[in-house]
N, C-alpha and C positions, 0 to 999 in steps of 0.2 A: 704744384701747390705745396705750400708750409700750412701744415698744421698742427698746434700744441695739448698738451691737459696740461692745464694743473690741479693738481686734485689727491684724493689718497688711493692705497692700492693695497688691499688690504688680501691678508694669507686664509683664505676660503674656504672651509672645509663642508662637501655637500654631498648627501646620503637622504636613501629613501624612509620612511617611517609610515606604519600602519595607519597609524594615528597620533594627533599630537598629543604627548603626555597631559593625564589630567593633575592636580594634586596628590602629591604621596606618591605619583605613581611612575615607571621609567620604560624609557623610549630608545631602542635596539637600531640605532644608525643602521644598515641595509647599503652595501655597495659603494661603500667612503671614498672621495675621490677628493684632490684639492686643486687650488685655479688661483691665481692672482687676478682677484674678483673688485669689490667695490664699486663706488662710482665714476671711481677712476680707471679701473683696472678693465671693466667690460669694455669702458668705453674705446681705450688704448687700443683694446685687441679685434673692437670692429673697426676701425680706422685704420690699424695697419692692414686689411683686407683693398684696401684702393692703393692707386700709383702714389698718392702723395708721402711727400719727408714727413716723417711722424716724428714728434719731442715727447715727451714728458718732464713734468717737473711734479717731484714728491718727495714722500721724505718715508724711511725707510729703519727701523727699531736697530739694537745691537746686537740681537738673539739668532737663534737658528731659521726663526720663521722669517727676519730680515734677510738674512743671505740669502734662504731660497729663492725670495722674491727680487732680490738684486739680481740674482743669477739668470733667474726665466727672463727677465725682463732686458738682459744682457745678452742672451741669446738668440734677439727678436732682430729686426734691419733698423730698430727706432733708436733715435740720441736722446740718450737716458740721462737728465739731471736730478740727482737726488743728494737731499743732505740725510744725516744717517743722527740719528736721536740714541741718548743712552737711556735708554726703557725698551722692554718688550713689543717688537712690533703687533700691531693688532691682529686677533684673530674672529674669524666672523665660522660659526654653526651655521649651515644650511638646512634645513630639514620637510621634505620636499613629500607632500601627502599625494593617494592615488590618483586625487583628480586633478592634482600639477600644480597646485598652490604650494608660496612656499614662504616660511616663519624664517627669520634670521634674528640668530643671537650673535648680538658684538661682545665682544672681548675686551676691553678696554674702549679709551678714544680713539676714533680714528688718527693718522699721523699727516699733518697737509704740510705741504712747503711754506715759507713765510718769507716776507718781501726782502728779512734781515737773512736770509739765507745766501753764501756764497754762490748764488749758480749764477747762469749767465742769461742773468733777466733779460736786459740790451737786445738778446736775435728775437723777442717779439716783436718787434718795431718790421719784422720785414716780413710777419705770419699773416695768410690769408685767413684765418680763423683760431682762435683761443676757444676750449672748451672747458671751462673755471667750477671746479667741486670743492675746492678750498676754502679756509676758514679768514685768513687773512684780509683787511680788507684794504690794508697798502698793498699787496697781492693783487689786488683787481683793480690799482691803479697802475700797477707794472704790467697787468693781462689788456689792459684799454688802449696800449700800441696796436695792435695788431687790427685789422681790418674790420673784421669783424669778430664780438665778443659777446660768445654765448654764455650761461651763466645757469645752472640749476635754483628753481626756485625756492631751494629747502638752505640757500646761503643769504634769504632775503638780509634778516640783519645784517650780513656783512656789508653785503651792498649799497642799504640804506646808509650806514654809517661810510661808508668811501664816499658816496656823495658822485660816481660814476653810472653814467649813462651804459645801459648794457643794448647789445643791439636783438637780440632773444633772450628771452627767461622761459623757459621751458620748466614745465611742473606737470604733476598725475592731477588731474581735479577727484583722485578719491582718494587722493593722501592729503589729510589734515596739516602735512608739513609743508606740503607744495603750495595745494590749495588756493590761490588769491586771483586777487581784481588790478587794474590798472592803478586803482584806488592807494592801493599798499604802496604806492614804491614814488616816493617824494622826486625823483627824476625820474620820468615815464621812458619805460623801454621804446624801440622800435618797435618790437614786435612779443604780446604775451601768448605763448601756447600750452594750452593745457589740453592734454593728450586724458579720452576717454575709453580707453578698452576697446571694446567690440562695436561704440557707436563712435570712434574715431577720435575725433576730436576739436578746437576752436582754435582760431587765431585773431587774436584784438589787438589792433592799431590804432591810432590816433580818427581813422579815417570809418571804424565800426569790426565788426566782429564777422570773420568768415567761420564757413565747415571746412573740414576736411574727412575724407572717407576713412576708416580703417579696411582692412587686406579684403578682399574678397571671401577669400575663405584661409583660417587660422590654423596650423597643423595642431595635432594632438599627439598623445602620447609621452611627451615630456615634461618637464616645468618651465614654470612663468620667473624661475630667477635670470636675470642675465635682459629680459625682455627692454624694460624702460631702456635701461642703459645700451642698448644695440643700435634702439631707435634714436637715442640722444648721437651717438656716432656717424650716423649715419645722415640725420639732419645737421649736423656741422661741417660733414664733407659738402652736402649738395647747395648747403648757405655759402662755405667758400669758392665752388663752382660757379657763384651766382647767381641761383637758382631763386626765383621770389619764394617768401617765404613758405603760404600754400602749396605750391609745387615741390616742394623743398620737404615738406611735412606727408605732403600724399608719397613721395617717392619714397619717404623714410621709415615710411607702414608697414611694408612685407619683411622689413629689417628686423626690424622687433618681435613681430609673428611668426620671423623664420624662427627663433631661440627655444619658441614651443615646443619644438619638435625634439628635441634633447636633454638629459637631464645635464651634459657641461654646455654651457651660453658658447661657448667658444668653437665649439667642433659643427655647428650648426648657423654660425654667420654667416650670413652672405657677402661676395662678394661688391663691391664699392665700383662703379663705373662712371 
């Protein structure tokens, strides 16, 4: 299998804290570690956990925090297309409280690839799955080659305005960004999933609205960053598999639930079969 991101990949810095800062007052990072994170960046790194060709496409600052992230990202098995921006790449604060929740401060804007960017848009046309965190929304008529084209639901504007059919939109129904209904999106997805925590979560088709389970039992002792995004990777693998969607969504459960278990998303993936 070929499958893509496009999306940003942002230089992640994540540390433990007593408590979150209130007003006036300051908060002693604990255990500083950094990851090429984002919605792009989790996702990349549970995807290269399976057999398939992994790509990216993003875009990447002129600073130090760009190189680094060129570099990890160079050192992985995936074909890295990235255009390189002359501005600071972004930087994202993690700040991860004892009961595994966790507060993120951006740095800037994120950095997404654009349709006007030199890469080599053309090998989507031959991808079992596109998984799109980009801003572009000629972007997401160059990501609608590909077989199947997932789509985070916090890029609705873009999508709305490309005027492109997505074949999943995946969003959190308790993120006010994700949030939505078939209703919102003037070309109706194939399939909308809105993943609910620990009561799992829905998938509405044209055809009504199914469940899906969340894990059995959810490990502890880590944090919930890295979570969404595990499970987003992991439901694009088993959509390009051809897995129906539901089954696709239950198997994409314990992905998500495994990242719990760690305070880096990455060193706690699970494997992709």
């Amino acid at each position: 299998m070929k499958i893509a991101i496009v999306g940003h990949v942002e230089h992640v810095t994540i540390g433990r804290v007593p408590a979150l800062p209130g007003a006036g007052s300051i908060a002693h990072l604990q255990s500083p570690f950094w990851i090429p994170g984002g919605g792009g960046g989790i996702t990349f790194y549970q995807l290269l956990r399976s057999p398939a060709e992994v790509h990216i496409f993003t875009a990447l600052g002129d600073d130090a925090g760009g190189d680094e992230i060129a570099a990890r990202l160079a050192a992985t098995r995936a074909k890295v297309h990235a255009a390189r921006r002359a501005e600071p790449h972004t930087r994202d604060l993690v700040m991860i409280t004892p009961d595994g929740e966790r507060t993120i401060v951006v740095v800037g804007e994120p950095q997404h690839p654009t349709a006007s960017d030199d890469l080599p848009w053309d090998l989507l046309s031959g991808f079992d799955a596109v998984y799109f965190t980009a801003q572009d929304p000629a972007a997401i008529a160059l990501a609608r080659k590909a077989r199947v084209l997932v789509i985070t639901a916090r890029r609705r504007p873009s999508l709305v305005q490309a005027g492109v059919r997505a074949d999943i939109i995946l969003g959190s129904k308790a993120d006010p960004r994700e949030a939505s209904a078939m209703a919102d999106y003037p070309v109706a997805p194939g399939a909308l999933v809105m993943t609910e925590g620990k009561a799992g979560g829905s998938v509405t088709t044209a055809d009504g609205t199914a469940r899906f389970p969340a894990p059995p039992s959810a490990p502890s002792g880590g944090g919930a960053y890295g979570a969404g995004d595990s499970f987003a990777g992991a439901l694009v693998y088993y959509l390009a598999a051809g897995l129906p969607v539901v089954e696709a969504c239950t198997r994409a459960g314990p992905h998500g639930a495994a990242v719990l278990a760690s305070f880096n998303p990455l060193e706690s993936q699970l494997e992709l079969r």
